[in-house]
C-alpha positions in Angstrom: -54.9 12.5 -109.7 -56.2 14.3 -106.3 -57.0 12.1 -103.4 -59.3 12.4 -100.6 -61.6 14.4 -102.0 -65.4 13.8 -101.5 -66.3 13.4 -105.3 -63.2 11.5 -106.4 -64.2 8.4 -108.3 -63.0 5.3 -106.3 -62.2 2.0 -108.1 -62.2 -1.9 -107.5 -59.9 -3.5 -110.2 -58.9 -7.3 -110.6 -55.6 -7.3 -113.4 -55.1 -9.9 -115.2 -52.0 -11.5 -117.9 -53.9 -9.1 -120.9 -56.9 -6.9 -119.5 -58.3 -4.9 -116.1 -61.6 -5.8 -114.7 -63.2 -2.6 -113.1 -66.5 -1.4 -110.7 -66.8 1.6 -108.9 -69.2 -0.5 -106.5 -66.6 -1.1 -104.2 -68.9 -2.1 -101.4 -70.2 -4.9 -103.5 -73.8 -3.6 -103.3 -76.6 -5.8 -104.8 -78.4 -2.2 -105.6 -76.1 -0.6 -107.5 -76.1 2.4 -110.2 -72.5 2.6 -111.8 -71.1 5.7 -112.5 -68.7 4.2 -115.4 -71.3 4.1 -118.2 -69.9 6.9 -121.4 -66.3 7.3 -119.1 -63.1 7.5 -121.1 -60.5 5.7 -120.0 -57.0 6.5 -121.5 -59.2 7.8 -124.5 -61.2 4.3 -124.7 -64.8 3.8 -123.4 -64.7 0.7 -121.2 -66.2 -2.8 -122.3 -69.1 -4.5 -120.8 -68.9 -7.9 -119.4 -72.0 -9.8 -118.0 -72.7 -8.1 -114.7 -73.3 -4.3 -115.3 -71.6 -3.4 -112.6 -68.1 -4.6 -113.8 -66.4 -3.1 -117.1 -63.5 -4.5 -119.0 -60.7 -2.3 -120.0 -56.8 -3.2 -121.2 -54.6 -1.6 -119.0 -55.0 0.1 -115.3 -56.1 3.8 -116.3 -53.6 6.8 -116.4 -56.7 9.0 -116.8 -59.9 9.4 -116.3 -62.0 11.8 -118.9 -66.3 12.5 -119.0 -67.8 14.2 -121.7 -68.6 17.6 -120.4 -72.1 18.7 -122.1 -72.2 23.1 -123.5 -72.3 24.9 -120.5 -73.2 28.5 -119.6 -71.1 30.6 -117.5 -70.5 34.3 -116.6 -74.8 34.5 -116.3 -76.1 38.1 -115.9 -77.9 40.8 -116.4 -76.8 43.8 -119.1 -78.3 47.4 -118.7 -80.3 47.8 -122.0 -78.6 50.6 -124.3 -80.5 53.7 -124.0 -81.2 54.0 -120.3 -78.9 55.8 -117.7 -76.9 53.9 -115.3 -77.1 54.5 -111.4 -76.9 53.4 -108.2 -80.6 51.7 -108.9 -79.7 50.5 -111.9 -76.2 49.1 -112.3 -74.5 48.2 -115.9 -73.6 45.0 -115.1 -76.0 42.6 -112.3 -75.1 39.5 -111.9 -77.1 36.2 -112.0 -77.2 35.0 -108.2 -78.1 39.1 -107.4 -80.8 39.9 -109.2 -83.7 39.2 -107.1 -86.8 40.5 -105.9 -85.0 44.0 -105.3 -84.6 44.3 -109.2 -88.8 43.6 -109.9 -89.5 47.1 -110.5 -86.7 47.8 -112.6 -86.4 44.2 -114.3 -87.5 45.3 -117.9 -84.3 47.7 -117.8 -82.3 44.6 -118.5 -81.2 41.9 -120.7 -80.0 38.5 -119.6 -76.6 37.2 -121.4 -74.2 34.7 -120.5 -70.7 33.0 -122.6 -70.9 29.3 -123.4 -68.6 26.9 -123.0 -68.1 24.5 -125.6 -68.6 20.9 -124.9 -65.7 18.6 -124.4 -63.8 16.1 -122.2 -63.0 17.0 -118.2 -60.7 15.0 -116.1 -62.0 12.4 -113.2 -60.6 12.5 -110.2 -59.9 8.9 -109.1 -58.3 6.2 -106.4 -58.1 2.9 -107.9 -57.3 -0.1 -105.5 -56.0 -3.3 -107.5 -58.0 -6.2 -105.4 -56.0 -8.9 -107.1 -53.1 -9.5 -109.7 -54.1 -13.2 -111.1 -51.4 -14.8 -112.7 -52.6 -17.7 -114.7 -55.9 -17.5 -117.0 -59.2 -15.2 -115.4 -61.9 -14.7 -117.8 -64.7 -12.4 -116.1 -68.1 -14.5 -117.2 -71.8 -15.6 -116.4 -71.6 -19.0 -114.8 -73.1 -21.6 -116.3 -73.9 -23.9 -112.8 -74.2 -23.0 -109.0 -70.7 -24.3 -107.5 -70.2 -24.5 -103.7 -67.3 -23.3 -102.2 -66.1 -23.5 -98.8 -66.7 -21.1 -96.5 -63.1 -19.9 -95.4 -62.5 -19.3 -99.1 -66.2 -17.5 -99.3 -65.3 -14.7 -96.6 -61.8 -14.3 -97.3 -62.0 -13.9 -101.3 -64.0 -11.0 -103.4 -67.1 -12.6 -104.8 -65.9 -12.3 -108.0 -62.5 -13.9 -108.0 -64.3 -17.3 -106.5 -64.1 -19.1 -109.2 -60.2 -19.7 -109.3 -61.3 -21.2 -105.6 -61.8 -25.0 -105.4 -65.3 -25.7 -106.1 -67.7 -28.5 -106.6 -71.9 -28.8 -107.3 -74.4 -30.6 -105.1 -75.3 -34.1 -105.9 -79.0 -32.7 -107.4 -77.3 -30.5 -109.6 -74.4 -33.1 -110.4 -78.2 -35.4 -111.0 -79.8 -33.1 -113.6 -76.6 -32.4 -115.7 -75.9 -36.1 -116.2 -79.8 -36.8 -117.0 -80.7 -34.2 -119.0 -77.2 -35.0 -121.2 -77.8 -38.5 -121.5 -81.3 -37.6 -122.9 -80.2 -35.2 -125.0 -77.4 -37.4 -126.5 -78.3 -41.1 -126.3 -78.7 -43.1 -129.4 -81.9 -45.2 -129.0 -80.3 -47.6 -132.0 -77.8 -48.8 -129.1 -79.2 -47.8 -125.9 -82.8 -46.9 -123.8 -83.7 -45.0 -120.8 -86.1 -47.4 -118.8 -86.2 -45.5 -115.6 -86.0 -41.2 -115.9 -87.3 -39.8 -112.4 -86.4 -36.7 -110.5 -85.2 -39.8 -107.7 -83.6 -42.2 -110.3 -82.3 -42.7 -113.6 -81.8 -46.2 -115.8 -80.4 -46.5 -118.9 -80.6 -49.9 -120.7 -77.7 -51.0 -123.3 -79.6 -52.7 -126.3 -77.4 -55.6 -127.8 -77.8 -57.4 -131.3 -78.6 -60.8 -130.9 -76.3 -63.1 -132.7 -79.3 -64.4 -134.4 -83.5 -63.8 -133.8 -85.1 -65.9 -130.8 -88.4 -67.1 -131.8 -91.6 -66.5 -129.7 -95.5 -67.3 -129.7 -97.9 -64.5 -128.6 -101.8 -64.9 -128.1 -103.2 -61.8 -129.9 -106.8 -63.1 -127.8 -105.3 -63.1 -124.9 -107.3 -59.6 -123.5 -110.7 -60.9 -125.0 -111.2 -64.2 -122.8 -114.5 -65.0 -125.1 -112.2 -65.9 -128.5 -110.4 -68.8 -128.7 -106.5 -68.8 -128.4 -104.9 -67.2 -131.5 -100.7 -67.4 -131.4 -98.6 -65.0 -133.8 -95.1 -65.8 -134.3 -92.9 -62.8 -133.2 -89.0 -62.8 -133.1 -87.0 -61.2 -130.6 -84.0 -59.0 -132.3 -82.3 -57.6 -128.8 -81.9 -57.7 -125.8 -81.5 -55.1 -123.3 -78.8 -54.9 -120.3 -78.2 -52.2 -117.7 -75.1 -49.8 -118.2 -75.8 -46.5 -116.3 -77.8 -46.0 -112.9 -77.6 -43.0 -110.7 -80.0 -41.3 -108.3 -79.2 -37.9 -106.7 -79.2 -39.3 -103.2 -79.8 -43.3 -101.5 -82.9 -44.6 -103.1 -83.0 -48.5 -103.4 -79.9 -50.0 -104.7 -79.4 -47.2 -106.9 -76.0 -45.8 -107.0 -76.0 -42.2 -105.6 -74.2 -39.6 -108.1 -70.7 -38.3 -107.0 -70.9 -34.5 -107.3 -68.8 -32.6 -109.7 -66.2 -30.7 -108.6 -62.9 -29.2 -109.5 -59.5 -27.5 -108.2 -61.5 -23.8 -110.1 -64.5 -23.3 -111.9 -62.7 -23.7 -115.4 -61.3 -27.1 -114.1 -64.8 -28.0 -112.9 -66.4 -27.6 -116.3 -63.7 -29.5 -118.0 -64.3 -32.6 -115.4 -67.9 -32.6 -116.2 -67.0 -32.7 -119.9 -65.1 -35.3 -119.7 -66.9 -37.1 -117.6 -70.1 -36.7 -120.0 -68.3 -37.8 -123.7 -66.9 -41.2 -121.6 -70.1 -41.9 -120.2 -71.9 -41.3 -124.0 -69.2 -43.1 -125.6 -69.9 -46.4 -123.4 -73.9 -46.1 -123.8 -73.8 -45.2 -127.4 -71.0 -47.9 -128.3 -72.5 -50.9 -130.5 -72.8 -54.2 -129.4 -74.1 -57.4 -131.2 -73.7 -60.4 -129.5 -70.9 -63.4 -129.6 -71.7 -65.5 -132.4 -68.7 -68.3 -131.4 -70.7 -68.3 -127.9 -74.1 -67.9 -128.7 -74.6 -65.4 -127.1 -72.8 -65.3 -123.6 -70.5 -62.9 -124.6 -70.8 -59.4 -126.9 -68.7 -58.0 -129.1 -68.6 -54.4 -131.0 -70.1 -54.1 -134.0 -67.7 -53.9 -136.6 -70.4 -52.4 -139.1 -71.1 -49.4 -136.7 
């Protein structure tokens, strides 16, 4: 492999434990055209990860092979048989020479040219290994926008960031633990009473021990009729387990942002965050029997 050279292929790799992350944009353009689509490397075409820019491949490359497409070589022009050869009219002219100086005598000759079969050239190539990560790097679309801090943002390639400490802004942090809740709650045991971009309630909705009795006046909206009263019994009742708001409003309590020692260790902080806060708004409670009420209990039937 030849160095230097003004068409030599130059390559960014990241190597990991068990594969090679590759891109010829070594600037780290955001217009970019890769030249490493159809290349073999060590006989294997490279694999695609989620930005097109970046390839996947198992080992640093030993060599670098394109397809090279039938070619023609040796072009020229032949003397047809039959007509006498001269200082005019040469056997033999070749492709680059015969210009305007042959027109008169053009029909004198026949163009040929050999082929060369199609079939794999060699790359010329410098590779420069950006990073050797030791522990687990797994070259994917993120899922969330984490922050990172800004010595780590101008002294680490873009795409290694996410083995940087990292953490999301409390909107973000906001809509992950909303739209979860609402995707997850069990309205048997629990109801959102307050779902706002500024704040976000959730209710816990306990068994009463036994029904509380109650009178309503059906009339009461038509002031004309006379007082009508429909017994109604009260089942639950409802007390407050989860509030959050993305930043101070009220007394709400404002969200602590995710965040995490990497990316991987961020998304495993939010997951565990999310199954303990649905396992406390989705647990069962009926209340205290032995003290009417002044205490709850889990359901043993749920």
């Amino acid at each position: 492999m030849r160095k230097g050279h003004e068409s030599t292929l130059k390559l960014a790799a990241i190597k990991t434990k068990d594969r090679v992350y590759i891109s010829d944009n070594i600037k780290n353009e955001s217009y970019f055209h890769t030249r490493l689509n159809g290349l073999l490397f060590d006989g294997e075409l490279a694999k695609d990860t989620y930005d097109s820019k970046w390839f996947e491949i198992p080992n640093i490359p030993i060599k670098i092979e394109k397809q090279r497409p039938k070619s023609k070589t040796n072009q020229r022009y032949e003397l047809k048989t039959g007509f006498p050869e001269s200082e005019l009219t040469p056997k033999i002219v070749s492709y680059s020479e015969f210009d305007e100086e042959y027109d008169d005598v053009r029909g004198l000759y026949t163009y040929k040219y050999d082929e060369i079969e199609e079939g794999l050239e060699e790359v010329e190539f410098e590779i420069n290994v950006i990073e050797e990560v030791d522990g687990h790097f797994e070259m994917k679309r993120q899922e969330y926008n984490p922050i990172y801090n800004f010595l780590d943002k101008i002294t680490t390639h873009p795409k290694l960031l996410p083995l940087r400490p990292c953490k999301l802004s409390n909107e973000e942090s906001y809509k992950i633990i909303r739209n979860h809740v609402k995707a997850n709650i069990d309205s048997k045991y629990a109801r959102i009473t307050s779902d706002y971009d500024f704040c976000f309630t959730v209710k816990k909705v306990i068994e009463l021990y036994e029904p509380r009795q109650y009178q309503v006046d059906i009339n009461a909206m038509h002031k004309r009729l006379k007082p009508k009263y429909e017994t109604r019994y009260q089942r639950d009742r409802q007390v407050e387990v989860y509030q959050v708001a993305p930043k101070p409003y009220q007394s709400y309590t404002v969200v602590t942002p995710f965040e995490g020692d990497n990316y991987e260790d961020l998304l495993k902080n939010i997951d565990t965050y999310l199954d303990d806060l649905m396992k406390v708004i989705n647990q069962p409670f009926v209340e205290c029997e032995c003290c009417k009420g002044t205490g709850v209990i889990l359901d043993a039937n749920n």
